[in-house]
C-alpha positions in Angstrom: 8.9 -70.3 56.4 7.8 -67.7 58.8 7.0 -64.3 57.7 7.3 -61.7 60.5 5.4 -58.5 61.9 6.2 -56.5 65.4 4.6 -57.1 68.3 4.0 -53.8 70.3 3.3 -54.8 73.7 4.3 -53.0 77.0 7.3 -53.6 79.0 6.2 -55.4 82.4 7.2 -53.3 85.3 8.2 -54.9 88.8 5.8 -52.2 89.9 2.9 -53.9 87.5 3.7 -57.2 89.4 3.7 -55.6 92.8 0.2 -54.1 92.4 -3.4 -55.5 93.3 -5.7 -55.4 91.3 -9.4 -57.0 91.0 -10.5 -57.6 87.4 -13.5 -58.6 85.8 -13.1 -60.6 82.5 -15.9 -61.3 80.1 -15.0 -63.7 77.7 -17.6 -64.9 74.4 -17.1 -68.3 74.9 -15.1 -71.2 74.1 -16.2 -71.3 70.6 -12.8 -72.1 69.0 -9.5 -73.9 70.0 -7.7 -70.2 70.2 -10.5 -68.8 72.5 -9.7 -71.0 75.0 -6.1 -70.8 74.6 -6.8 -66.8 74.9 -8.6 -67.3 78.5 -6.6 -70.1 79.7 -3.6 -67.6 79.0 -5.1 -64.6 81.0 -6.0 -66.5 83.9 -2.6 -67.9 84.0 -1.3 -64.1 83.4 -3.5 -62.8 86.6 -2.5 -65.9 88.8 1.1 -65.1 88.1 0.6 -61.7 89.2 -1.7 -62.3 92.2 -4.8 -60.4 90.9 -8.1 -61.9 91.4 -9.6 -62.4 88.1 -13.2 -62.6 87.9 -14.2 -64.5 85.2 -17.6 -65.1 82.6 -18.1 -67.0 79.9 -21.0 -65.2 78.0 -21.9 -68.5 75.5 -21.3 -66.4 72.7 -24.5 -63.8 73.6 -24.0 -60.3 73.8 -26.9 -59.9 76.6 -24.8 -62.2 78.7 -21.9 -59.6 78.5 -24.1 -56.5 79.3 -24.9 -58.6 82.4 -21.2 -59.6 83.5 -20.1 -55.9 82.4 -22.8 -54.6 84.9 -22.3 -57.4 87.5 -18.1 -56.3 87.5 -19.1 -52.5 87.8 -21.7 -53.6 90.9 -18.5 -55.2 92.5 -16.2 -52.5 92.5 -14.1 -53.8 90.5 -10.3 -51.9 89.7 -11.1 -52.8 85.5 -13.0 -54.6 83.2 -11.9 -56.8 80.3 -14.1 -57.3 77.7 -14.3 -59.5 74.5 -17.0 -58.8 72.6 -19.0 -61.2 70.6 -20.5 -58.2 68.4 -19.1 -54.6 67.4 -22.8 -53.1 68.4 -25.2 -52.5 71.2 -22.1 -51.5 73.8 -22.4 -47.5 74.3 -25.0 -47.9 77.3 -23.0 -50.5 79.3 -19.9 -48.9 78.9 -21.2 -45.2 79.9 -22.3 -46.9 82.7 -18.5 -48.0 84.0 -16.9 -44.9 82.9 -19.7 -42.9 85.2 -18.2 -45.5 87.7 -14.7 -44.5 86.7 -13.8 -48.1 85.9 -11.2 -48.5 82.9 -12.6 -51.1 80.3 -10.1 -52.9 78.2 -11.4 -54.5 74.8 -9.8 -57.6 74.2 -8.5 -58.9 70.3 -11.8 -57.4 69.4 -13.0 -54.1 68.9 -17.1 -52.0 69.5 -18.4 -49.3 67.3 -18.7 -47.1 70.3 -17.2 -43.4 71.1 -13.7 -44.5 71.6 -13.6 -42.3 74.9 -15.7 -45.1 76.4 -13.2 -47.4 77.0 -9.5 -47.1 77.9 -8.0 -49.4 75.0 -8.4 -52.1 72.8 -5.5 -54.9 72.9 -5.7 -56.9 69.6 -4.4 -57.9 66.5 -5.2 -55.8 63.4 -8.0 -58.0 61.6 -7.8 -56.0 58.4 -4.1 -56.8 58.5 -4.5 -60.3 58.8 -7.2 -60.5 56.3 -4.9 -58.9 53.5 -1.9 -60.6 54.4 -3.7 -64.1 53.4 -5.0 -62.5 50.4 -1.8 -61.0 49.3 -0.4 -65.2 50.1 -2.8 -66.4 48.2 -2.7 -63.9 45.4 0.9 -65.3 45.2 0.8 -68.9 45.0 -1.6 -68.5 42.7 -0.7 -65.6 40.0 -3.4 -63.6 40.8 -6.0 -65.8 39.4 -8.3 -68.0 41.9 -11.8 -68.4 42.8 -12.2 -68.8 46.5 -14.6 -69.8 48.5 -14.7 -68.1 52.1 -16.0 -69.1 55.6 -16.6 -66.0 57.4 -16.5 -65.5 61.6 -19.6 -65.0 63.6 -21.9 -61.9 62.0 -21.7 -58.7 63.3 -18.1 -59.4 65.0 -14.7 -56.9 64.7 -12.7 -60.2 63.6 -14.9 -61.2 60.7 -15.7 -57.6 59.6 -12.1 -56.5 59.3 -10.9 -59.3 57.9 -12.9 -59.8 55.2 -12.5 -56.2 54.8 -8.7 -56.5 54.3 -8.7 -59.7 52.3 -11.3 -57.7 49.9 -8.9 -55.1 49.6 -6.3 -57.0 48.0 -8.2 -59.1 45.8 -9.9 -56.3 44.6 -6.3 -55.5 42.7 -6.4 -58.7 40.9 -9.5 -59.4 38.1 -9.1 -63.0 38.3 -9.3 -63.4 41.7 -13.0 -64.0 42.6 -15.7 -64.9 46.4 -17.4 -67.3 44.5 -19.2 -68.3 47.6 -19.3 -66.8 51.2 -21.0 -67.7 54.5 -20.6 -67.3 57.9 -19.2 -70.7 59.7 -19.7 -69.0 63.0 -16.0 -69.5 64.0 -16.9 -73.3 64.9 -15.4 -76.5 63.2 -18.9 -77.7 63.1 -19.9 -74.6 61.5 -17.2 -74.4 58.8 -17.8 -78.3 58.1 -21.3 -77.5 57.5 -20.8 -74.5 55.3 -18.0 -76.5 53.3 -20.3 -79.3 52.4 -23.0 -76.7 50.9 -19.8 -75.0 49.3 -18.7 -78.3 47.7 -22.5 -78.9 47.1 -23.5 -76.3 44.9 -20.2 -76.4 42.9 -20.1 -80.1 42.2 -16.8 -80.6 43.8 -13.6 -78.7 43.9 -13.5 -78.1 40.1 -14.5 -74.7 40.4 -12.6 -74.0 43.6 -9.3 -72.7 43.8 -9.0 -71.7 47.2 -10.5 -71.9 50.6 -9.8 -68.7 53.0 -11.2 -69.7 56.3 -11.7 -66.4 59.1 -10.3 -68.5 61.6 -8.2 -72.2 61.9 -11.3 -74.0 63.8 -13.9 -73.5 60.5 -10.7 -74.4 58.1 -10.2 -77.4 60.1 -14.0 -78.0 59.6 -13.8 -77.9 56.1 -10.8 -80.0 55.5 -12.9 -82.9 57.2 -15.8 -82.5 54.9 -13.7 -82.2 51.7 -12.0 -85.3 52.8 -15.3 -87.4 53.0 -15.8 -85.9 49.3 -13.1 -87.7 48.2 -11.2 -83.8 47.5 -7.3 -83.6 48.7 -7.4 -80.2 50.5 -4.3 -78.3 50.3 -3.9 -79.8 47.2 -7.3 -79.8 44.9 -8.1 -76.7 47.1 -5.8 -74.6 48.8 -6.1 -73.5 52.4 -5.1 -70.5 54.0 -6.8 -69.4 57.9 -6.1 -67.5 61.2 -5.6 -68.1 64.5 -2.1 -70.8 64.6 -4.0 -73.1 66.6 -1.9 -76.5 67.3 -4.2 -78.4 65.2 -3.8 -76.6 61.9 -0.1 -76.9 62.4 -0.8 -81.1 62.2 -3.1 -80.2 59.3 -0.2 -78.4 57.4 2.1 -81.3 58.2 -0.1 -83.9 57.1 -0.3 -82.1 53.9 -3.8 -80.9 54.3 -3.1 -76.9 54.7 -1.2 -74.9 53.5 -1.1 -71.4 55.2 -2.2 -70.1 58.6 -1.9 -66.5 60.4 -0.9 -66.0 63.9 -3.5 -64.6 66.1 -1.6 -63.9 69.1 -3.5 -65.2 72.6 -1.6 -63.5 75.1 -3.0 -60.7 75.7 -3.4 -60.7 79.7 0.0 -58.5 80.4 -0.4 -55.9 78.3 -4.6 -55.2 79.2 -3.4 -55.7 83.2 -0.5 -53.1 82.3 -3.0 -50.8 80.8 -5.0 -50.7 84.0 -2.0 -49.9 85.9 -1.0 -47.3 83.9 -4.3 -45.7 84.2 -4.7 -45.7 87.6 -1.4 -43.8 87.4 -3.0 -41.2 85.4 -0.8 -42.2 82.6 -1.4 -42.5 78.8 -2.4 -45.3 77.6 -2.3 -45.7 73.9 -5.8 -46.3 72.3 -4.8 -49.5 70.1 -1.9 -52.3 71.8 -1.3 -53.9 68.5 -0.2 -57.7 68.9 0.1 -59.2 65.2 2.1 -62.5 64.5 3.3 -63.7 61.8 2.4 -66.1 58.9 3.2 -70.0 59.1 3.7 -72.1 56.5 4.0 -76.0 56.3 7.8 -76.3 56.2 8.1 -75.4 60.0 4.7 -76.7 60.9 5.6 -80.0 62.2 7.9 -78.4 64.8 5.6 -75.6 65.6 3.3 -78.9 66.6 5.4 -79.9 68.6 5.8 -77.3 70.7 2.3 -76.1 71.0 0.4 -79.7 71.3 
């Protein structure tokens, strides 16, 4: 089953492939299976369109962003993508390319910074996402569950909005209850760890309902470590995440998940469009929202299949 939301994205123009641009592209880091999926996707977006992309990979540190950000601006650059690993700590670096009259793009995350520093964001709407899974799991479960959650990296858009909006819905239901929450960091490693301190201090998956993961990578974590506790996850504990990364799909048809969110990666035409259409000295909307849909495991095999 497939549950479906609109995708707003610009309409690529023959003019928008005609054009030149150079772009600068700070990515966190390859941290999860859907951040590279996400820059492998925009390189392939700016080689398709001839634009020279230049590309860094910050290692998940904020101070390497700053650096990249100010590098791009040094070089002239025609616009500036940016992914930020935290919401904070952006207003100086992004004064600094508007006084160069370079448009910055944020990509699938957003800054807590004067929204007239940067053009737009292009992203999905976390808090959507977040409450979506809750509303799922609120569900299959008749509103009574206690979860256990695996938060994204501190201080990030993703994991503050979307626990945000999965609060929101379970705050409607009594019996629906964080028992435990931690931040997982967004890696598998991560949400491995965090799950066997979960499983730890609960003595097992007696007490646990449900497991709602920030993204697939730290569910995917956590599925391994309940298996070498002997627990059947999506079973003894259910399993709901974001991102749709192929591996989760595999999960889902083995039987060991039961719910993931899409977290659409392809985000490269519509951020390059929104340069374009700013050089133009045309509007540019402030939020390009790119939401996808909910999977579950009766069309994850094929889904699998097509994205292995």
């Amino acid at each position: 089953m497939v549950t479906t939301f609109s995708v707003l994205l610009p309409v690529l123009s023959a003019s928008a492939l005609a054009a030149d641009l150079t772009v600068g592209f700070s990515q966190i880091g390859s941290e999860s299976g859907w951040r590279t999926s996400e820059t492998e996707s925009i390189k392939a977006e700016a080689e398709r369109r001839g634009y020279d992309l230049k590309f860094s990979d910050a290692q998940q540190k904020q101070e390497n962003q700053i650096k990249a950000v100010r590098s791009f601006i040094a070089q002239g650059v025609d616009g500036i993508l940016l992914a930020p690993v935290v919401e904070t700590g952006w207003d100086q670096v992004l004064k600094e390319a508007q006084r160069a009259n370079i448009p910055v793009v944020l990509i699938d995350r957003g800054v807590a910074a004067d929204p007239s520093l940067y053009l737009t964001k292009v992203a999905s709407d976390f808090k959507e996402e977040g409450a979506l899974a809750a509303s799922w799991l609120a569900a299959q479960t008749n509103g009574r569950c206690n979860i256990v959650e695996l938060q994204g990296s501190v201080g990030s858009s993703a994991a503050i909005d979307r626990k945000t909006g999965f609060d929101s819905v379970i705050s409607n239901f009594p019996n629906m209850t964080i028992i435990r929450s931690q931040s997982g960091n967004f890696t598998r490693a991560g949400g491995k760890e965090v799950m066997e301190s979960f499983l730890k201090a609960e003595g097992g998956a007696k007490n646990i309902c449900a497991l709602f993961a920030h993204n697939d990578d730290m569910a995917l974590g956590a599925i391994l470590a309940m298996k070498e506790a002997g627990i059947k996850p999506s079973k003894d504990i259910i399993v709901v995440s974001i991102d749709a990364v192929p591996d989760i799909f595999k999960a889902m048809a083995d039987g060991e998940a039961n719910a993931t969110i899409e977290l659409n990666p392809h985000l490269g035409g519509p951020a390059f469009d929104a340069i374009l259409a700013s050089q133009k000295g045309e509007s540019v909307d402030k939020w390009i929202k790119a939401n996808g849909p909910l999977y579950l495991p009766d069309t994850a095999a094929a889904e699998y299949a097509k994205r292995k």
